[in-house]
C-alpha positions in Angstrom: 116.7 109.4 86.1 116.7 112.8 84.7 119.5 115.3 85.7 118.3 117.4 88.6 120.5 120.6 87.1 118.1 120.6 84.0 115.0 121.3 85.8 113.4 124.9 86.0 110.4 125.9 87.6 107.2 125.3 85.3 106.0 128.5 83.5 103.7 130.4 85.4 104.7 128.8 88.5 106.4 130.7 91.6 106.6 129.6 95.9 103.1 132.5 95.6 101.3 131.4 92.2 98.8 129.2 94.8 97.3 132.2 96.5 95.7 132.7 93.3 94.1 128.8 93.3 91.1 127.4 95.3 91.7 126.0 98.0 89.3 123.4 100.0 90.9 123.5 103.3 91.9 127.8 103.4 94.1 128.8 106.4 92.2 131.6 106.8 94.3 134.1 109.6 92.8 137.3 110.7 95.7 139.1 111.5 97.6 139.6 107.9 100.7 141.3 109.6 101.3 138.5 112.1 100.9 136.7 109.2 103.7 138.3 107.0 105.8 138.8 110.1 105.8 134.8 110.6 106.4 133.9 106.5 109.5 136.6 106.9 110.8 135.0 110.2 110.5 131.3 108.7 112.1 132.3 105.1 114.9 133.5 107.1 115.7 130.3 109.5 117.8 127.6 108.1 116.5 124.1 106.2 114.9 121.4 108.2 116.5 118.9 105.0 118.9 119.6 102.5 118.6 118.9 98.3 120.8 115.6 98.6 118.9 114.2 101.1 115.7 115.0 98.6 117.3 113.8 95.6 118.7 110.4 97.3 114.8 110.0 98.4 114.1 110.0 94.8 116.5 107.6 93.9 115.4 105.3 96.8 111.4 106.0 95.4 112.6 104.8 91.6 113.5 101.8 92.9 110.5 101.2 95.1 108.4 102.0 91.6 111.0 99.0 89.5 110.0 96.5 92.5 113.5 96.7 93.5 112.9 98.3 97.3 110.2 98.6 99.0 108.9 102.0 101.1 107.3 101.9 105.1 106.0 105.0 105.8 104.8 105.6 109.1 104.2 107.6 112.4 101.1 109.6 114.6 98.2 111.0 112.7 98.9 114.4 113.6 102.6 115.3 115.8 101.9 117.6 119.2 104.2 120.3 120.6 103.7 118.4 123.6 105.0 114.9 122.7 108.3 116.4 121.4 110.0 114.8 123.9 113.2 111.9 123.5 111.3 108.7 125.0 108.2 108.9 122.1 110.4 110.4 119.8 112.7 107.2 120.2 110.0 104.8 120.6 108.8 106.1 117.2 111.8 105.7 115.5 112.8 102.0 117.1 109.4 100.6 116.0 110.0 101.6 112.4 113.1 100.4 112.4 111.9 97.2 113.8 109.2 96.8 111.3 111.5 97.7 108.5 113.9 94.7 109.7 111.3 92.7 109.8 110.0 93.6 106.2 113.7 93.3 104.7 114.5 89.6 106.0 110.8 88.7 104.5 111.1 90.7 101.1 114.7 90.0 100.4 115.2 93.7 99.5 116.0 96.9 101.1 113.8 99.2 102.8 113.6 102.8 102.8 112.4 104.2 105.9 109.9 107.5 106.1 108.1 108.9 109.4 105.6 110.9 109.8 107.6 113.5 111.7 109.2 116.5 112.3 106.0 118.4 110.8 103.1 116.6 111.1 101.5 119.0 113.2 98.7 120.1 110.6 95.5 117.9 109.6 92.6 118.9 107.1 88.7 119.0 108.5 85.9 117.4 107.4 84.6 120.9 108.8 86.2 124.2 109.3 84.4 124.6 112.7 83.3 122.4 115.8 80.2 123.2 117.7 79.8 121.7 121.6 77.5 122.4 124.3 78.6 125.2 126.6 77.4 126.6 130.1 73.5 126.4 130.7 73.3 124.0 127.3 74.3 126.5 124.7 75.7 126.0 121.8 79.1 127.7 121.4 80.8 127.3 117.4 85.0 128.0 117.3 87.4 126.9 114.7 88.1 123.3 114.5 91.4 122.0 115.6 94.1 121.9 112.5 96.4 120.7 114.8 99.3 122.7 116.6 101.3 124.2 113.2 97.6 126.4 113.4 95.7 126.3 117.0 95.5 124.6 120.2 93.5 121.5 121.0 91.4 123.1 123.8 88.2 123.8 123.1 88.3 128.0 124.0 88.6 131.2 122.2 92.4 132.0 122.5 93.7 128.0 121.9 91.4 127.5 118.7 92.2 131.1 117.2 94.5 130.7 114.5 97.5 131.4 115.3 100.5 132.0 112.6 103.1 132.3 115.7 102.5 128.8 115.7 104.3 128.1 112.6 108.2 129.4 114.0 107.4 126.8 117.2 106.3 124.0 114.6 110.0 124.6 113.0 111.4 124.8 116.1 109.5 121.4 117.1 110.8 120.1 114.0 114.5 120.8 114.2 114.4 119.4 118.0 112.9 116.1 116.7 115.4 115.8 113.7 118.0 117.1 115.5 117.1 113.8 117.9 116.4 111.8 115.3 119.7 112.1 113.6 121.7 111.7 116.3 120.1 108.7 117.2 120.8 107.4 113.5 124.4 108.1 113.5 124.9 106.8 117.2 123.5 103.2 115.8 120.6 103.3 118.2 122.2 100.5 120.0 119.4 98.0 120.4 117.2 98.1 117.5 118.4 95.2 115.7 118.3 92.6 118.5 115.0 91.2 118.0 115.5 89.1 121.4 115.2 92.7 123.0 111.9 93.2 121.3 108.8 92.8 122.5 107.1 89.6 121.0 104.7 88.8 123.7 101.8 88.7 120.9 103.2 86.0 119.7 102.1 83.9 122.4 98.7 85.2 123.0 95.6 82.9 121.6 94.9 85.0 118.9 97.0 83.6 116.1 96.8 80.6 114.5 99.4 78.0 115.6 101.3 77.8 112.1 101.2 81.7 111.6 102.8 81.9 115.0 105.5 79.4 114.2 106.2 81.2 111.1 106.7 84.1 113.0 108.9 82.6 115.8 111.1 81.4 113.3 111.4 84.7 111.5 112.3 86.2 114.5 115.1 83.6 115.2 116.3 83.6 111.6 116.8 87.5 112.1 119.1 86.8 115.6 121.2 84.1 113.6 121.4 86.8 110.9 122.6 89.8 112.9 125.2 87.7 115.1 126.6 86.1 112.5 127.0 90.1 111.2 128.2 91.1 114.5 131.0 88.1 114.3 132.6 89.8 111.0 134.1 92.4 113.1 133.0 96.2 114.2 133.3 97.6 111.2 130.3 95.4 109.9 127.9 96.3 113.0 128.4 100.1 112.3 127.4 99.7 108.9 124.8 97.8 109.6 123.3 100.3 112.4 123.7 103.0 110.6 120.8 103.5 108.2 119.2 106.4 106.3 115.7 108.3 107.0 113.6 110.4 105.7 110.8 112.7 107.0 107.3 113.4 105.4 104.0 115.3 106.0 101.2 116.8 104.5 101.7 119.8 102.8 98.2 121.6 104.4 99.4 125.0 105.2 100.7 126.6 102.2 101.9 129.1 103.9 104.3 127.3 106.0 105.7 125.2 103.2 105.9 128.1 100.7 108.1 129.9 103.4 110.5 127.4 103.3 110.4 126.8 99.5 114.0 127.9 98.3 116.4 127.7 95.8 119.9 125.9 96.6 123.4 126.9 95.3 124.7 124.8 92.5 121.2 123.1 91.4 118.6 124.2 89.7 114.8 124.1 90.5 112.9 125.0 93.9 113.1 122.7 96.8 110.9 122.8 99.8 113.1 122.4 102.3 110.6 122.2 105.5 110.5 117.9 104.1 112.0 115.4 101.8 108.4 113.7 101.3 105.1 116.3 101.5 102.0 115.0 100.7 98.7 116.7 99.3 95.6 115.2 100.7 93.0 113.2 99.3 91.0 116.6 100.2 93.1 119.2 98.9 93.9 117.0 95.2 92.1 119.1 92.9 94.0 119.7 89.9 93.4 123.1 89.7 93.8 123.9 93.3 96.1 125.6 95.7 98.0 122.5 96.6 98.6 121.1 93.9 99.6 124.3 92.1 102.5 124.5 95.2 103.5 121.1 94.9 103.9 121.3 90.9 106.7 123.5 91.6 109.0 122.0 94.0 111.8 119.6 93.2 110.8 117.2 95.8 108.9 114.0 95.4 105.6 114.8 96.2 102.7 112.3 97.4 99.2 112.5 96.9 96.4 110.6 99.0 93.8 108.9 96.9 90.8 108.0 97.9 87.5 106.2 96.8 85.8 108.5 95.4 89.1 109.2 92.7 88.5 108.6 88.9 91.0 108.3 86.4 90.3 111.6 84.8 91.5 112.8 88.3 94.8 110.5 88.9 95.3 111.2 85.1 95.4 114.7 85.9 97.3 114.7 88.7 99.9 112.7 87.2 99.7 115.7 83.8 100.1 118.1 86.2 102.5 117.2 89.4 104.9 115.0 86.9 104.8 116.0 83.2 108.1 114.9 82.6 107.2 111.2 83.6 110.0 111.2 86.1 110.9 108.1 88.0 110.6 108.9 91.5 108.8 112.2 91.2 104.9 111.0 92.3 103.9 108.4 95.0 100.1 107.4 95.1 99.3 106.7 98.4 96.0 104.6 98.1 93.3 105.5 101.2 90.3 102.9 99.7 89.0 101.2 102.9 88.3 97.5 103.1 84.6 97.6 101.3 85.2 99.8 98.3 89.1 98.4 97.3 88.2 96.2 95.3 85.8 98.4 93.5 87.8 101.6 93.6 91.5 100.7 92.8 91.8 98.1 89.7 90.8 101.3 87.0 93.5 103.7 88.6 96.0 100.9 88.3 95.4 99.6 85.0 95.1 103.5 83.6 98.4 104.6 85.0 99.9 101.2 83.7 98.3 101.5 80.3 100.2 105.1 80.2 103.5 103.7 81.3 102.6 106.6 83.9 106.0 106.9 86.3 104.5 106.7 89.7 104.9 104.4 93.2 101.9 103.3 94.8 102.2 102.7 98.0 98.8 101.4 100.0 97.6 103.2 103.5 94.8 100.8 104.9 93.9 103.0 107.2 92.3 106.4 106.6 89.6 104.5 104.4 88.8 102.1 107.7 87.7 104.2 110.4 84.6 104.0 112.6 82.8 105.9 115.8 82.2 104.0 118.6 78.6 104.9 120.2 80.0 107.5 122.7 81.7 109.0 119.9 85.1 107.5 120.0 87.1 106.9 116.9 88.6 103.7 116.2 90.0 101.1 113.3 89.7 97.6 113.0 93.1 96.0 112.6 90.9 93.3 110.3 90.2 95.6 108.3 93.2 97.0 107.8 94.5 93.7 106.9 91.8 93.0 104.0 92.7 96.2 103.1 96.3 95.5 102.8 95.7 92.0 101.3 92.8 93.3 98.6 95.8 95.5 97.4 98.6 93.2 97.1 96.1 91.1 95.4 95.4 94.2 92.7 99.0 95.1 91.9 99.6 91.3 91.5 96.8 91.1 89.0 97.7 94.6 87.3 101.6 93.4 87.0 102.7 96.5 89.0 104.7 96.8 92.1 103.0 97.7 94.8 105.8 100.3 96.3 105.0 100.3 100.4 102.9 100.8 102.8 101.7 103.7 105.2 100.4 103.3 108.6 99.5 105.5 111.2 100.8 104.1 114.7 103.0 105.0 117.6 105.5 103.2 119.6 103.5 103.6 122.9 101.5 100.7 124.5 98.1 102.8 123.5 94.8 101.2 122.6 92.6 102.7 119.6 92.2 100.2 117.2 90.9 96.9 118.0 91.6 94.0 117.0 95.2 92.0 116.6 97.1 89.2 118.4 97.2 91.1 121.2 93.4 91.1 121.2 92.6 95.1 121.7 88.8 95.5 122.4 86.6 98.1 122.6 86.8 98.4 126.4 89.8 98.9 126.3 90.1 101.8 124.3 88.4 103.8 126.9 91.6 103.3 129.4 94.7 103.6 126.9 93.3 106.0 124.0 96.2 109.0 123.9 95.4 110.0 119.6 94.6 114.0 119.3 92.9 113.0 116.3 92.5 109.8 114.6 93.4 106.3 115.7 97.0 104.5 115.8 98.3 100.7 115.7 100.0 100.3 119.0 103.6 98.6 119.4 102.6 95.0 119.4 99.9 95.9 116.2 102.7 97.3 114.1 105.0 94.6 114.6 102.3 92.4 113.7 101.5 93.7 110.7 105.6 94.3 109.8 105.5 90.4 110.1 102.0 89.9 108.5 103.5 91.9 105.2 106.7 90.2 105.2 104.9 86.9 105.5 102.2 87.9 102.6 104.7 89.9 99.9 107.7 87.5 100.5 105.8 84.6 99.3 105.8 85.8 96.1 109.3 87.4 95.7 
């Protein structure tokens, strides 16, 4: 990998040169001095992450992109002030570690662990306002909800105005939940690596075929054997082994917030943005020429970018020209968004151009975002089937293309929630209606994501 202390910003490029880009999803705040006042306030707070922490992410990412680790990236679709509290925050973290576990006994490699946390608390619009019926039948139009780095869920005046107070409580919100998160690393989280402790009561429902849930069972004993015979080489080896690294990501939406805490570091060169080790443009915001991309370009960080159906190669070509024209190995991740129907169609040419290149990048697959669907009464929801053809279509591409598919990126939660169907446990549409807790967009539930931990371990490890 390229020495770090060689880079310099790219010419033209400072933390302001995107105020003069396009941008499809503007934060557009009608008080400009409450504005400035909140950029000065966060420039001047100290680092959510630090430059080592970055530069070991890109390490890790290098050897996700040689086949030689693989990345789980994973949390809620969009992080509340509200939920900032240690129970969900812990949840979240144990059911990542858990999958992650379950991914490294199946793969036979390590695993690098990234939440979506500590800043997720903005998400793009497919429109920049929302329109409901109000007293007597009429129509009253406010500002969508950007989540709570921006406004307020509630549909009134004062919680959808935008807000830029909001962003010093989203930092705040941030450092509690690493703070919390990073204690609970170095403590060893006690538990998390006593599958007998976990809750495996999917295994037994009707749902899955008897050989699949053999194959599981045994897994699951195979990992007990493992980490007792660990615990039997003394103390020393059970604090190493509890004791594991993690990194935080979220989508770079509000430029202003992540250009606030872009900053230079003593004794390395370059810009980091220190609000994240992993941001993420959006399969909206990816124009080349744009705001966010023009940010990103910048920033010493490794930088993800979701890509969606309606991509062509001109555009991941371009990304990859402009967010990493060194060719840097663990510099861009392509976080594919397809859906189950147009996969198939969508992905192979992306792959195969970036390979024909010898273009650095890790692609990692989210089955999700391209799998959604509204329910009759409006209710959002995914199909855990077809976030599974999903994931399978892709392992089948990379396979084809020669390429290592680098991870995986789910939305999902540690809470016992239903909105998606589908799974073992047998989630149905009814049930949504009693157990549906998402802001925004739908989450696998505990039991879902240790299913699909298993289902990837079982369908990648076959072929390690």
């Amino acid at each position: 990998m390229p020495d770090p202390s060689q880079s310099v910003a790219p010419a033209g490029w400072s933390p302001e040169s995107w105020k003069g880009r396009p941008c499809a999803q503007p934060i557009a705040y009608s008080d400009a001095d409450a504005l400035d006042e909140a950029v000065r306030s966060l420039s001047l707070l100290p680092p959510l992450v630090t430059s080592w922490e970055i530069e070991r992410l890109r390490e890790e990412l290098a050897q996700a992109e040689s086949g030689g680790r693989f990345i789980l990236q994973g949390g809620d679709c969009a992080e509340t002030f509200d939920d900032c509290r240690p129970e969900l925050i812990a949840n979240k973290l144990k059911i990542l570690l858990q999958m992650s576990l379950v991914i490294v006994h199946g793969l036979k490699k390590p695993v690098t662990r990234i939440g979506r946390f500590a800043g997720q608390y903005a998400k793009p619009r497919s429109s920049m306002v929302e329109t409901r019926s109000g007293p007597g039948g009429v129509p009253v139009t406010l500002p969508s909800y950007f989540g709570d780095l921006i406004n307020r869920a509630a549909f009134t005046p004062e919680a959808r105005r935008l807000d830029p107070a909001l962003m010093i409580k989203g930092h705040e919100h941030a450092a509690m939940t690493l703070n919390f998160i990073r204690s609970l690393v170095e403590g060893g989280f006690a538990d998390f690596h006593h599958p007998e402790y976990w809750n495996l009561d999917f295994l037994r429902h009707g749902g899955l075929p008897g050989d699949v849930r053999a194959d599981y069972e045994r897994t699951a004993r195979e990992m007990v054997d493992g980490l007792r015979f660990m615990e039997a080489l003394g103390e020393r080896a059970v604090d190493q082994l509890t004791r594991v690294e993690f990194f935080t990501s979220h989508e770079g939406l509000n430029l202003h917030y992540e250009a606030a805490q872009t900053r230079t570091v003593p004794r390395r060169s370059g810009w980091y943005d220190l609000s994240t080790h992993l941001p993420w443009i959006g399969d909206r915001t990816r124009a080349v020429d744009g705001a966010h991309v023009e940010h990103f370009r910048g920033v010493r960080n490794p930088v993800g970018v979701k890509i969606g159906p309606s991509a062509t190669v001109g555009d991941v070509e371009g990304l990859w020209t402009a967010l990493n024209p060194r060719n840097e190995r663990g510099r861009l991740v392509f976080i594919s968004r397809m859906g189950a129907s147009r996969v198939r169609d969508s992905l192979p040419p992306l792959v195969e151009a970036m390979a024909r290149r010898k273009a650095s990048v890790v692609w990692i697959c989210d089955p999700m975002h391209g799998n959604g669907t509204v329910l009759a009464d409006g209710l959002k929801t995914r199909s855990f089937g077809a976030i599974l053809e999903e994931l399978e279509a892709t392992c089948g591409i990379f396979e084809r293309a020669g390429v290592p598919l680098g991870g995986v990126h789910f939305e999902l939660t540690g809470e016992d929630v239903a909105e998606c169907v589908g799974g073992a446990a047998g989630v149905r549409e009814e049930d949504l209606r009693r157990h549906y807790a998402s802001p925004c967009d739908p989450r696998l539930n505990y039991r879902q994501s240790l299913e699909m931990a298993f289902l990837i371990s079982r369908r990648l490890g076959r072929r390690e």
